[in-house]
C-alpha positions as CSV (number, residue, x, y, z in Angstrom):
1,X,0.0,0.0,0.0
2,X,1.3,3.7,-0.9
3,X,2.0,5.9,1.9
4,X,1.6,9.8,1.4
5,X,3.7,12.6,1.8
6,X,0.8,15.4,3.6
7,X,1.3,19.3,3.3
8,X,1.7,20.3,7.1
9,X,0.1,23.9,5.9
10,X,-2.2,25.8,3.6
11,X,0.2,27.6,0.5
12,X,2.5,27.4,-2.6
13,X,4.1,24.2,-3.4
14,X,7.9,23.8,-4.9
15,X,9.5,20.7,-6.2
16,X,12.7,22.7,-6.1
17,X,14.4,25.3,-4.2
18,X,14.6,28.1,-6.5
19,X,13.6,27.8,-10.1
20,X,17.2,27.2,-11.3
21,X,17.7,24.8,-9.6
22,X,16.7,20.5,-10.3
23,X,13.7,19.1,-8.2
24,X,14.9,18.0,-4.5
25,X,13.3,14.5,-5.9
26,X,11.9,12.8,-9.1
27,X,9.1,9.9,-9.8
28,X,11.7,6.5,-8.7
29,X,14.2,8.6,-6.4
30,X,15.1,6.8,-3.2
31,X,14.3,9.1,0.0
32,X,14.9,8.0,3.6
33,X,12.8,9.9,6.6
34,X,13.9,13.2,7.2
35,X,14.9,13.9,3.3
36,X,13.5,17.4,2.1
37,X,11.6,16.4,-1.2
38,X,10.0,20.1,-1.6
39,X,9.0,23.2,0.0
40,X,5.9,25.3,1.4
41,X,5.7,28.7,0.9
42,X,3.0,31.1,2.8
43,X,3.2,35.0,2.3
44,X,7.1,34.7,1.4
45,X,7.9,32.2,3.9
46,X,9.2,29.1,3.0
47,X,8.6,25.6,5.1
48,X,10.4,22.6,3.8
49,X,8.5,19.3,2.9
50,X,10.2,15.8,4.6
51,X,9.6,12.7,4.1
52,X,8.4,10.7,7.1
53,X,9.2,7.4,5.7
54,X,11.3,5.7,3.9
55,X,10.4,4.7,0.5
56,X,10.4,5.4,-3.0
57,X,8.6,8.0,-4.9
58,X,5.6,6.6,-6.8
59,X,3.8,9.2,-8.4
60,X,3.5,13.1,-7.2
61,X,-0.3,13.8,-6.6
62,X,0.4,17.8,-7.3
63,X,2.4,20.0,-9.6
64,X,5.1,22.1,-9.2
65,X,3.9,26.1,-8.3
66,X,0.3,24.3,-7.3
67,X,-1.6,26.0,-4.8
68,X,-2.5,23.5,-1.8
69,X,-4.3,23.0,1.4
70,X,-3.1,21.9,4.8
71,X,-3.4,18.0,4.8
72,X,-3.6,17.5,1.2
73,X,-1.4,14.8,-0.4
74,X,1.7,15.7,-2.7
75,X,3.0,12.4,-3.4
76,X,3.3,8.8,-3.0
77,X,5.7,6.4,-1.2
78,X,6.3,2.9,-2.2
């Protein structure tokens, strides 16, 4: 069964730190618990994403720049 990666807030998600920059994680990568795999930003603040688990991204469930709510799910664990 897949697992899910949660937003802990309401605001802007980002698959990378600045938009130069690669994705902190792609579709197959590895993570362990505690890995960063994106961020949160609210009114200029930015909140990073971890992974509780570990596992091995599946599918994300949101793209990058998408507005989202607290407790909504960004991606799945395998």
């Amino acid at each position: 069964m897949a697992k899910t990666v949660k937003a802990q807030m309401p605001g802007t998600f980002y698959r990378r730190p600045d938009p130069e920059s690669d994705f902190y994680v792609e579709e197959g990568d590895q993570v362990s618990a505690g890995d960063t795999v994106g961020l949160i930003e609210v009114m200029k603040s930015f909140h990073e994403v971890k992974a509780e688990e570990d596992g091995t991204i599946s599918r994300f469930l949101v793209e990058n720049e998408d507005a989202v709510d607290a407790g909504q799910d960004l991606l799945e664990l395998e």
